[in-house]
ZAMARGU-4260 file (C-alpha; in steps of 0.2 Angstrom, whole numbers, plus 5000, padded with zeros to 4 digits):
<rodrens>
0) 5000/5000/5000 | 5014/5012/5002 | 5021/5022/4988 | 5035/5035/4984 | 5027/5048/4988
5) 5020/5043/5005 | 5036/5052/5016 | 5037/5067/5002 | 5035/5082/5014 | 5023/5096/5005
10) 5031/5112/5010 | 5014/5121/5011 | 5014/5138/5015 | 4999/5142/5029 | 4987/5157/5035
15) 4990/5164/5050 | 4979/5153/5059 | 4991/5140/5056 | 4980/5126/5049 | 4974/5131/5032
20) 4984/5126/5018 | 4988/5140/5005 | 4996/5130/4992 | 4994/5134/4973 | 4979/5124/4965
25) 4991/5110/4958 | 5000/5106/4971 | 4985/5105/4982 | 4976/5096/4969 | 4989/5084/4965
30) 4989/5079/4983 | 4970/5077/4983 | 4974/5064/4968 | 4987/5053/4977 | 4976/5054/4994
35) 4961/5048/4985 | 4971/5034/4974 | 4977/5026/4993 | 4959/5030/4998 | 4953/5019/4985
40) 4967/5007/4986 | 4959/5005/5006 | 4942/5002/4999 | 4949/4987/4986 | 4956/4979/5005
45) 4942/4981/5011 | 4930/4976/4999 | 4942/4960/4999 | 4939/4955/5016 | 4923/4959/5017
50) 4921/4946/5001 | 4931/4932/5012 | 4921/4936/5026 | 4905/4933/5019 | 4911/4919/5009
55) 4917/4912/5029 | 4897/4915/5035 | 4890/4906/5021 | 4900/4892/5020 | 4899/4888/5041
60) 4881/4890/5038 | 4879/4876/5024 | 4891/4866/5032 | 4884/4850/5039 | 4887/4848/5058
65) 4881/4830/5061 | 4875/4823/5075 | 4889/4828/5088 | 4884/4845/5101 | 4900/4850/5101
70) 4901/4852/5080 | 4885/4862/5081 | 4894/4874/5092 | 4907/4877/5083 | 4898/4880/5065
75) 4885/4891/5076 | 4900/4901/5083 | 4910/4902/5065 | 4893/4908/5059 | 4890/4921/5073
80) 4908/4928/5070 | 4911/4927/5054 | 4894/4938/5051 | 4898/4949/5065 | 4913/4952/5053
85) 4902/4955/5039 | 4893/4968/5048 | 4909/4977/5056 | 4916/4978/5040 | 4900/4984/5028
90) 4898/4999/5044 | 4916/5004/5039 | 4914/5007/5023 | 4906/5025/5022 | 4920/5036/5030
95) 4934/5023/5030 | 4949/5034/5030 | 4948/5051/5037 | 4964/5054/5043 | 4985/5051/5045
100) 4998/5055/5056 | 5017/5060/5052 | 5029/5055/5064 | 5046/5064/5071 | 5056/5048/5066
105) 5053/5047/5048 | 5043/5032/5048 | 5029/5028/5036 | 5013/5040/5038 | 4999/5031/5050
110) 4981/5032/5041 | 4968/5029/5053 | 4949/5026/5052 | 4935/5016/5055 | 4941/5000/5056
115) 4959/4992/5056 | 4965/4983/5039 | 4982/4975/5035 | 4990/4975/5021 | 4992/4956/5013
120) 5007/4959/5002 | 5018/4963/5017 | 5009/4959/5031 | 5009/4981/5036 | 4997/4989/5043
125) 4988/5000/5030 | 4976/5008/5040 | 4976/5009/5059 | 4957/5006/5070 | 4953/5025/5079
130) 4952/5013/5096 | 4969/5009/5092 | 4983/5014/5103 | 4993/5022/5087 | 4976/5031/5085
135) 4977/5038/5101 | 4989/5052/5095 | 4977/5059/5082 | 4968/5065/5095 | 4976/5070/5107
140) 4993/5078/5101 | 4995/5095/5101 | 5010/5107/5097 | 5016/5107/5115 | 5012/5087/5118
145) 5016/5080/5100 | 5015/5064/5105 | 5030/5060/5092 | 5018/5067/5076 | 5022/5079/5067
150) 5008/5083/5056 | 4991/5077/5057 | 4979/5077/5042 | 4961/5077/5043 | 4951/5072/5026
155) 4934/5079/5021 | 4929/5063/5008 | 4915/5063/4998 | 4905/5051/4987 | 4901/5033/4991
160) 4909/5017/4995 | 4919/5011/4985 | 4920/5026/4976 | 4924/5037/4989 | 4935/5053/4985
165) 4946/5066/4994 | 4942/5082/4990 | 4950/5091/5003 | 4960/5091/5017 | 4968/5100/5032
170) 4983/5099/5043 | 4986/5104/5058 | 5006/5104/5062 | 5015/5097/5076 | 5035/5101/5076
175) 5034/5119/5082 | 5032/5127/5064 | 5016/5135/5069 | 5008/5144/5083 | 4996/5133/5092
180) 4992/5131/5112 | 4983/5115/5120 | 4967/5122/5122 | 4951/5119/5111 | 4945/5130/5096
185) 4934/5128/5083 | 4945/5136/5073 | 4949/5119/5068 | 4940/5115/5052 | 4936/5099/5053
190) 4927/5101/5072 | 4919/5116/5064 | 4912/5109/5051 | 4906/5095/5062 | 4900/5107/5073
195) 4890/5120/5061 | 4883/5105/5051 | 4864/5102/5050 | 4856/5092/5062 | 4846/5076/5057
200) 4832/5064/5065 | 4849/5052/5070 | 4865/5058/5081 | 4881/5054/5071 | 4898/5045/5076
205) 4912/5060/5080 | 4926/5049/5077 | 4934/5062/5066 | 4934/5075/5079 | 4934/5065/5097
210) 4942/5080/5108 | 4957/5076/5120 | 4946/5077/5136 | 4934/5067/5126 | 4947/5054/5121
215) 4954/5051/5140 | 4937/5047/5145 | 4933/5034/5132 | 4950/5025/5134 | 4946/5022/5153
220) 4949/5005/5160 | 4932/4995/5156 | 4932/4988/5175 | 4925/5000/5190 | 4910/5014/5190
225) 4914/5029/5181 | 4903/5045/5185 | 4904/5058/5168 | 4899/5076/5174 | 4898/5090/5161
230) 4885/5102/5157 | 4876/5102/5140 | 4883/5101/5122 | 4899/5093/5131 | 4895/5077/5121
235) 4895/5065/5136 | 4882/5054/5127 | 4894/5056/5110 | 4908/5050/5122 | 4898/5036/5132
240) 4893/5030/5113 | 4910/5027/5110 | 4918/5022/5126 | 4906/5007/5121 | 4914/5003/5103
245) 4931/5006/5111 | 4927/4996/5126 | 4921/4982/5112 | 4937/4983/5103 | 4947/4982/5117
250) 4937/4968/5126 | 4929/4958/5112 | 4929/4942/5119 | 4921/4947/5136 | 4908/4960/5130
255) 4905/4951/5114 | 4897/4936/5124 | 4888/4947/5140 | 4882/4963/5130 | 4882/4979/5136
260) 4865/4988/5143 | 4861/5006/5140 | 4850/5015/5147 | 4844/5032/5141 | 4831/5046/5148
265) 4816/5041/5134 | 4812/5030/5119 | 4816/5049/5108 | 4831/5049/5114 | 4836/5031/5110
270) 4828/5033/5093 | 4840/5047/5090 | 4858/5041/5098 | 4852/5020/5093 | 4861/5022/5075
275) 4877/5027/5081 | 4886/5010/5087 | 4878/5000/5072 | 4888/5014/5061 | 4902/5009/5071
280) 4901/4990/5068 | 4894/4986/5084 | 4877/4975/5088 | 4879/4968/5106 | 4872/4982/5114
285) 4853/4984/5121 | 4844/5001/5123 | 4832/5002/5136 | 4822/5015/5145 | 4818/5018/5166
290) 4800/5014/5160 | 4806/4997/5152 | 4817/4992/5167 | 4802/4979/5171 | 4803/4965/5159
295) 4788/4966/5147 | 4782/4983/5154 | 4782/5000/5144 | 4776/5015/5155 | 4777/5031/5149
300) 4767/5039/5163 | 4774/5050/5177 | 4768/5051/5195 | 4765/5069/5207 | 4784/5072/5211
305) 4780/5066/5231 | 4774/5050/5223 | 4787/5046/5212 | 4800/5050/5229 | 4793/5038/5239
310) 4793/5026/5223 | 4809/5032/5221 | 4816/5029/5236 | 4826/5012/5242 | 4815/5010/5256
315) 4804/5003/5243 | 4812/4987/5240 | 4810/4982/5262 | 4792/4989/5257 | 4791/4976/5244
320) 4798/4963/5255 | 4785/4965/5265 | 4770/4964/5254 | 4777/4947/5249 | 4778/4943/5265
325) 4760/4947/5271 | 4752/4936/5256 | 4758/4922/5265 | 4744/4920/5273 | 4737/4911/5289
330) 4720/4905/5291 | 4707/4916/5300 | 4698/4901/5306 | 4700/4883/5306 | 4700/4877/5286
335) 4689/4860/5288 | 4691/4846/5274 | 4680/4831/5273 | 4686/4814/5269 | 4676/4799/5267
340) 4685/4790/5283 | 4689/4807/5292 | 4690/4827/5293 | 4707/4838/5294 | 4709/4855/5297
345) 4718/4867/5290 | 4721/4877/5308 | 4735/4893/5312 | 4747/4880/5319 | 4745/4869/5303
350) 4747/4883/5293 | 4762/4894/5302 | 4773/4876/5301 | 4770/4875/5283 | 4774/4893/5279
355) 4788/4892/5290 | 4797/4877/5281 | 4793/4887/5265 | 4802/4902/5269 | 4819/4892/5274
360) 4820/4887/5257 | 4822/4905/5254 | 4816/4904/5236 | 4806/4917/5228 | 4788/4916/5234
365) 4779/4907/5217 | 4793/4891/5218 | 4792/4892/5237 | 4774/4890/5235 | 4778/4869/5230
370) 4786/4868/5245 | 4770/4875/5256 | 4757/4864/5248 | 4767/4850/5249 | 4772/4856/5267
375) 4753/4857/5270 | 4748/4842/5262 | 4760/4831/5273 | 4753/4839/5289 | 4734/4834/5285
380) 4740/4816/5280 | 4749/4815/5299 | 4733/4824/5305 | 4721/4812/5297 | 4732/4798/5302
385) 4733/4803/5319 | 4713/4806/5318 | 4709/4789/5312 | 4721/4779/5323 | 4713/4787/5338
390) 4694/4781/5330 | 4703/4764/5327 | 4708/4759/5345 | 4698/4749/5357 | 4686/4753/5371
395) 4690/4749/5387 | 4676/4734/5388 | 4683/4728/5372 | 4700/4727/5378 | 4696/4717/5394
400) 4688/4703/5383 | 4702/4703/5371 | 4714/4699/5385 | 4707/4685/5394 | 4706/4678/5373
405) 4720/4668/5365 | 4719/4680/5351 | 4736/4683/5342 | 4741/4702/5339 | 4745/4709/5322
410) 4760/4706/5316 | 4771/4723/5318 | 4776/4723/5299 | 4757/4721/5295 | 4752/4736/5306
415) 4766/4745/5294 | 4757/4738/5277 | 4741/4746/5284 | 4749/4763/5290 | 4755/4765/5275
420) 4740/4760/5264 | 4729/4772/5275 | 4744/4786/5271 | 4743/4782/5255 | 4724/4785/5253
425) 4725/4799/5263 | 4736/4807/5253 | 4728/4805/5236 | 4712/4812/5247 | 4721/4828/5250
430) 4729/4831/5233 | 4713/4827/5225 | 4703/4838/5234 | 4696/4856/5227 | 4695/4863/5245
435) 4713/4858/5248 | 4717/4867/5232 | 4707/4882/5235 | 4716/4886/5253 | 4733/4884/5247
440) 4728/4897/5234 | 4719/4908/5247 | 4736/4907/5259 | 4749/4906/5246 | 4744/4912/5231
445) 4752/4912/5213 | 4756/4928/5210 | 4763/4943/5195 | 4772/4954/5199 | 4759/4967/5190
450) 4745/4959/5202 | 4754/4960/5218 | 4759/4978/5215 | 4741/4984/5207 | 4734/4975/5224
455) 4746/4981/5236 | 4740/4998/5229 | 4723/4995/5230 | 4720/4991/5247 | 4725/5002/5260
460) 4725/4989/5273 | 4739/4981/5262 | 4751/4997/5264 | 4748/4998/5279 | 4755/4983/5283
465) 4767/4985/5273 | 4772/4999/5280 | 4770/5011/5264 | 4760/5027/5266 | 4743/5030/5261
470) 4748/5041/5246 | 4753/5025/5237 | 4735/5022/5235 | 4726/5020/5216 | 4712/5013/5209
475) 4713/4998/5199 | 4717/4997/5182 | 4728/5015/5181 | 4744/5014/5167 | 4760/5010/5176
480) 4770/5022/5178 | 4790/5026/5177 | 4792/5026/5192 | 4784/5010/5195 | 4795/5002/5185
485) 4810/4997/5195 | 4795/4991/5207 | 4789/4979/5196 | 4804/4974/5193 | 4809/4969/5210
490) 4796/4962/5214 | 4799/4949/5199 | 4815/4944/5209 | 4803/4943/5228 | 4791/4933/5217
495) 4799/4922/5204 | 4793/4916/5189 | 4775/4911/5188 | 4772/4890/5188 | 4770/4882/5172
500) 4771/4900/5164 | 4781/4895/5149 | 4767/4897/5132 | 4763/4880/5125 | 4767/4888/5105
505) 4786/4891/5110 | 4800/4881/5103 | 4806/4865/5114 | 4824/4870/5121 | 4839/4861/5119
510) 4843/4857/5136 | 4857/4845/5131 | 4865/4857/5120 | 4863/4870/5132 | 4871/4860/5144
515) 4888/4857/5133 | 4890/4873/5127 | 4890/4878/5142 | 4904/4867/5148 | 4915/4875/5134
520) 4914/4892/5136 | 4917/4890/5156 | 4933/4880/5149 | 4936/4893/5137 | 4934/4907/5147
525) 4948/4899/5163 | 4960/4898/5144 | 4958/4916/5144 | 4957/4924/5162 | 4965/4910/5172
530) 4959/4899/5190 | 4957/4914/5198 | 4942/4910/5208 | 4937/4929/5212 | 4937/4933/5192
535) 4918/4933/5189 | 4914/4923/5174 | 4896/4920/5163 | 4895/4904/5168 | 4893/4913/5189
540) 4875/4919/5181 | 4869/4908/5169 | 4862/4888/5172 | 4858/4877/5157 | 4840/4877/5157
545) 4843/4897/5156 | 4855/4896/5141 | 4841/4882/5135 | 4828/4898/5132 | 4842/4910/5127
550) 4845/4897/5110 | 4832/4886/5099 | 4838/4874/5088 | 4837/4883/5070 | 4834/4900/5078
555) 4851/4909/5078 | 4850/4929/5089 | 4861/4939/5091 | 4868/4943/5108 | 4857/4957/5107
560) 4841/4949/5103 | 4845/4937/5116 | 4848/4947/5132 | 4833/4958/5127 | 4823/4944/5128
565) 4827/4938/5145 | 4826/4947/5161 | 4840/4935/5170 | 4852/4941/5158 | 4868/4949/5166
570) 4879/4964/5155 | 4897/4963/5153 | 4896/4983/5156 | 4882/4994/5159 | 4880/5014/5152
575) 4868/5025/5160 | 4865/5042/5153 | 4855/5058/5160 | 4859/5048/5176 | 4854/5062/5187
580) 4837/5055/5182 | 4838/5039/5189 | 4831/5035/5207 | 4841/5025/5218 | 4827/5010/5214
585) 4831/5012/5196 | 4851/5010/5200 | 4846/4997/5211 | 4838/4986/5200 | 4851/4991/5184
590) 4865/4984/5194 | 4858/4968/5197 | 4858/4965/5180 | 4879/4970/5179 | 4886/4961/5195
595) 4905/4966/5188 | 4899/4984/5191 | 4907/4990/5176 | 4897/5005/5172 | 4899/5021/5163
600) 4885/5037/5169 | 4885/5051/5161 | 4874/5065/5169 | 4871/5084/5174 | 4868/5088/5193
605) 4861/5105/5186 | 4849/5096/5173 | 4841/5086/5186 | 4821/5085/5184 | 4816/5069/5189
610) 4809/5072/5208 | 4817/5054/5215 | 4834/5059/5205 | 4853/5065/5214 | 4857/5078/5222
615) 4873/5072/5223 | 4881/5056/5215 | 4885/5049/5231 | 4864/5049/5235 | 4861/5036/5222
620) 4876/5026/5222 | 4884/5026/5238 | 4871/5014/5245 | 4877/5000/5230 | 4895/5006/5226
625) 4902/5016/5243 | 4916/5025/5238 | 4922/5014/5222 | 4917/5025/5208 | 4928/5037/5200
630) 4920/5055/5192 | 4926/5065/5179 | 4922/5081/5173 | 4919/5087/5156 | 4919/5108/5151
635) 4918/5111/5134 | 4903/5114/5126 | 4902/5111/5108 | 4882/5110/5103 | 4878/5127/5110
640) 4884/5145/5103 | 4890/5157/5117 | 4876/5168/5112 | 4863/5155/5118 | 4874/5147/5131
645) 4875/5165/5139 | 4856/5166/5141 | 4853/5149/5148 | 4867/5153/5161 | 4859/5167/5167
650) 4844/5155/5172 | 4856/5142/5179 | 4863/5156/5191 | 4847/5158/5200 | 4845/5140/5204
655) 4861/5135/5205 | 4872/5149/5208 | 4887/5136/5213 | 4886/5127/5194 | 4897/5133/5181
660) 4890/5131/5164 | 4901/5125/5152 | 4913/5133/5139 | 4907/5136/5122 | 4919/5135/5107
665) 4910/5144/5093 | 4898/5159/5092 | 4886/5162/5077 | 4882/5181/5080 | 4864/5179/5084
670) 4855/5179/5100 | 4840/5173/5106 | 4826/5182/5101 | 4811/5186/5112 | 4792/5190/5109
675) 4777/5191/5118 | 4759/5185/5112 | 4745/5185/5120 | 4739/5168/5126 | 4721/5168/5114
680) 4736/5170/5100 | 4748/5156/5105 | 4746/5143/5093 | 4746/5156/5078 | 4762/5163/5085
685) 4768/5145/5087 | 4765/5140/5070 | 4772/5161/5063 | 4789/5155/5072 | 4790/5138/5065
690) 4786/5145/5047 | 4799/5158/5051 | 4814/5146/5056 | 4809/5133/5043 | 4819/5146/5029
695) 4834/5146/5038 | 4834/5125/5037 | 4838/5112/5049 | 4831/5103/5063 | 4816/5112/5074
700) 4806/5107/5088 | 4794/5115/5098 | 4797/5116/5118 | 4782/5119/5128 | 4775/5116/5146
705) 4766/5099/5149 | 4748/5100/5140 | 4749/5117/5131 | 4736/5117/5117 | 4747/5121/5102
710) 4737/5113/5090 | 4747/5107/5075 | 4762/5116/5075 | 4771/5102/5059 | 4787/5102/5069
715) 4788/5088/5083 | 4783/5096/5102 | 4792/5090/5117 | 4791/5093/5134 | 4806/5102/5143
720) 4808/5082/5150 | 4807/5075/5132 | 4818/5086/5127 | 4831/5079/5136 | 4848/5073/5127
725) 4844/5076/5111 | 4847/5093/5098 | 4841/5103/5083 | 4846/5114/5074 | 4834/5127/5080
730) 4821/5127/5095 | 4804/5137/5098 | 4803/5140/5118 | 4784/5141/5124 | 4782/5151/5139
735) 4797/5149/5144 | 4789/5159/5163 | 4779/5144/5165 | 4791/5131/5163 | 4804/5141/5174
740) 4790/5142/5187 | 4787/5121/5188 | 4806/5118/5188 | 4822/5131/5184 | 4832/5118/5176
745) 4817/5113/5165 | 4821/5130/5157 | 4841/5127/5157 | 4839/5111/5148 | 4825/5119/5134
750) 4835/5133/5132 | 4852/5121/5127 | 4845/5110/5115 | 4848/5123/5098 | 4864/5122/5088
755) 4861/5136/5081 | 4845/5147/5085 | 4834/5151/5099 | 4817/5160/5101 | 4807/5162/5117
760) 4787/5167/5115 | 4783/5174/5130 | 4765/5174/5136 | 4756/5189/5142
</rodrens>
């Protein structure tokens, strides 16, 4: 892939700002030329593994496995990887190479980009992975820190794959020849143009311009709790996105197996940031919402913020715990069963022995429940045997006459046969009987977790006893609600899974199969991490009969599609973002599902909405994780203009007076505009403003308080909440006095969501 020109050194002349080339037109576009022939040269190796690599998927697929469960693991496992390949490689093709780095020693220039590719003629590396270590330096040198580079080149490429063309280009030199400081400007080209470019319905990677506080971040050990702090237009979603694909590259075998969980404020914002990893080449990731923490639940509701404290709040899950607890029930009164031979009782004493045994098991409630009946069902047949010996003795007068008789006794072992003939009987009387049936369900019922929570609320006797207040209290059949989520959710681990729940449609699991395969990756994971027996492994968390339901014959998921569909599934790392919103039920329930608490949370202290969210960091995760997380802080903004960022400061600072809004990089010379309309003329001015921006292109959304009737403005309308993590071009603010009087920071986080303009309509 090299050529002679490749350690040519263009002596370009540059502007004072040091970065813009000023070459004449034939040099420059000569260079263009031989950047786009090795850009194209890329693509042909590409294009070349990506042919192998789909060849390698189809022939594992066709290939016939036989009979043996260890072949049909391996051809599964060459199928998996070798189309995880497929998809790696066809995301790298648009925007494969978009930069290179010079070095201070003379050696060959370092191309990096999407992916990492090798070059088969002399086994070189032709273009170097931006997770890479030899990447690291192309974001993070600067004149003062050069990181041994002399000159870094970033590529604006047009057209598309394999076609792709280099039609400009800009460097940023390294060796001292040209002014420069370590601090961040957009008068870099290429983080300007990234930065000024039009929004869409989608976010976009930023692997071209990752920042060096970004960079730091992302290339974090993947074990321990980081907390991300910065304020908006920072990009700490951006970085948490791709702290993910680095994490990936850097622990494939680990996180390619366990998945990684992300969680985001809303099902907008997951929609907007859900198409960045797949543009990076990586699938084994889930998105998920507080309002889907319960398996099989989408709420969307909020509660009245005192309500969704105490939902909030980790009290709960002792609350919880008690509910279970008081739907183990004892008789009120004596529970009479008639038999043909005799009657047994189902009394407090019976009951309290059964229920006791139960709960040593300490299982969850419905697989305890086998243990009462059965428990229960052992007690009346003692009870009934007790009963009918008693009825079988002789009177007195009988007794008398038998004695003076030479009439032999029964034989010991024939009083056993009989004993156990009458057990027997008695036993198939109890298991038989409705009434039996019908008390273990009154006393121990088989319980949802969706009916013991809608019935927990529904009775205020059940609170009560509970030890829940009052305000809990709703009629039956209401939505769920977010905050109820993380409720429902641990009340599926007091509970367990319903008896006999599984539908009678579903696929028949391997068990067998499950079985081996998981003997192999338990032997394949000690190859890699060793016989320490404190390293935690998948193998800790997941059983056969689980991997069974993970995998049906001739069904082949992905990771993905797998741990989505099982609520037992535990991440090899966990992302939170807008984590100030989270209550500490909602941590407490996400870290269950990532024992190795390896977890990336990206927040804003000052953006906090959510009436159950922190304070403070240590509020929420200082009951799980003490004092093992680490925090990090970033300052610069790059979504918002400083005319905009100056306004929403200025609301900031009469909540939060000790919060210092972030940096901005760029300006755009036009502030926030401001008009007042009547409130009979709000929709019209609404849909005047929208009309106005829509010349000026881009991205718009409307903000407005909950419920405002803005009849159909033709942009999408979001709620200062909705609102959260995403962007547009340009944003509408209705009565902005309104939503500053529910909640300040509902205002900050409105007014921070335009890249390039801002209006306010004011209501009078």
């Amino acid at each position: 892939m090299r050529t002679e020109h490749e350690n040519v050194d263009l002596h370009l002349k540059h502007n004072t700002d040091g970065n813009t080339p000023a070459t004449t037109d034939s040099a420059y576009e000569a260079e263009l030329t031989r950047e786009t022939r090795h850009l194209r040269g890329l693509h042909a190796l590409l294009d070349d593994e990506l042919a192998a690599a789909g060849a390698q998927a189809r022939g594992a697929a066709a290939e016939r496995a036989g009979e043996q469960l260890s072949a049909r693991w391996e051809r599964d496992v060459a199928v998996q990887r070798a189309s995880e390949r497929v998809r790696t490689l066809t995301a790298a093709r648009a925007g494969l190479c978009f930069g290179r780095l010079d070095h201070i020693d003379g050696a060959a220039p370092t191309r990096v980009g999407r992916i990492g590719l090798t070059d088969p003629t002399d086994g070189e590396s032709a273009l170097v992975d931006w997770r890479a270590p030899a990447a690291q330096p192309f974001y993070c040198a600067t004149p003062v820190t050069p990181l041994g580079v002399t000159r870094r080149r970033h590529y604006t490429v047009a057209g598309t794959a394999p076609h792709e063309r280099v039609v400009g280009f800009h460097d940023d030199l390294l060796d001292g020849s040209a002014a420069g400081t370590d601090t961040v400007s957009a008068s870099d080209p290429a983080l300007l143009a990234a930065l000024t470019a039009p929004r869409g319905t989608r976010m976009r990677d930023i692997v071209t311009t990752i920042q060096s506080e970004q960079d730091e971040i992302i290339r974090l050990p993947l074990s321990g709790t980081v907390v991300i702090e910065g304020g908006p237009g920072t990009g700490k979603t951006a970085v948490a996105l791709h702290r993910i694909a680095y994490l990936l590259y850097t622990h494939r075998d680990r996180l390619a197996r366990s998945g990684v969980l992300v969680v985001g404020p809303s099902a907008g914002f997951v929609h907007y940031v859900g198409g960045v990893l797949p543009a990076l080449g990586e699938s084994a990731v889930v998105f998920t919402t507080p309002g889907r923490l319960a398996h099989g639940v989408v709420a969307e509701t909020t509660d009245p913020p005192e309500v969704a404290r105490l939902k909030g709040d980790l009290a709960m899950v002792d609350v919880l715990r008690r509910a279970v607890d008081d739907r183990q029930e004892l008789p009120g009164a004596p529970v009479a069963i008639e038999m043909d031979d005799v009657t047994v009782e189902i009394d407090t004493a019976l009951g309290a022995e059964a229920r006791r045994r139960a709960r040593a098991t300490g299982q969850p409630h419905n697989t305890a429940r086998a243990t009462f009946r059965d428990t229960l069902g052992r007690l009346l047949v003692d009870q009934g045997l007790e009963r009918l010996e008693v009825g079988l003795e002789d009177p007195p007068e009988l007794a008398e006459l038998l004695a003076g008789l030479d009439i032999p006794e029964i034989e010991p072992a024939g009083a056993a046969e009989v004993s156990a003939e009458m057990r027997a009987e008695l036993r198939d009387a109890v298991r038989t009987d409705p009434r039996f049936h019908a008390a273990v369900e009154r006393l121990w019922p088989v319980l949802t977790p969706q009916r013991a929570l809608a019935e927990l609320y529904a009775d205020p006797g059940r609170l009560a006893s509970a030890g829940a207040t009052e305000a809990l209290h709703r009629e039956p059949g209401a939505p769920w609600t977010v905050a109820d989520a993380p409720l429902l959710d641990e009340l599926a681990e007091l509970l367990g899974p319903v008896p006999d729940g599984t539908p009678a449609a579903a696929p028949e699991p391997d068990s067998a199969y499950a079985a081996e395969v998981l003997t192999v990756l338990e032997s394949a994971d000690r190859s890699l991490a060793g016989e320490d027996p404190d390293e935690l492994r998948p193998t800790d968390f997941v059983t056969a009969d689980m991997l069974a339901q993970r995998h049906v014959a001739g069904v082949p998921l992905t990771v993905a599609e797998r741990a989505a569909g099982d609520r037992d599934w535990r991440y090899g790392h966990l992302v939170v973002d807008e984590a100030q919103e989270l209550s500490a039920m909602d941590w407490h329930v996400l870290l269950r599902r990532c024992p190795s608490r390896s977890i990336t949370a990206v927040g804003d202290l000052a953006q906090r909405s959510a009436p159950a969210g922190a304070r403070a960091w240590a509020d929420v995760l200082a009951p799980h994780l003490a004092g093992r997380w680490t925090h990090r802080t970033l300052t610069v903004n790059y979504r918002t203009p400083s005319e905009i960022m100056d306004a929403a400061a200025q609301v900031l600072a009469t909540y939060a007076p000790d919060r210092r809004p972030p940096e901005s990089v760029r300006s755009t010379g036009e502030p926030p505009w401001t008009r007042a309309v009547p409130a009979a003329e709000l929709a019209a001015a609404v849909a005047a403003a929208v009309e106005r921006s829509r010349d000026d292109g881009g991205t718009l959304a409307v903000i407005a308080p909950p419920g405002t009737d803005l009849g159909a403005p033709g942009v999408p309308v979001h709620t200062p909440v909705s609102s959260k993590g995403l962007e547009f071009d340009a944003v509408v603010i209705v009565d902005p006095e309104r939503i500053r009087a529910a909640d300040p920071a509902d205002l900050y986080v409105a007014m921070t969501r335009a890249t390039q303009r801002l209006g306010l309509l004011e209501v009078r």
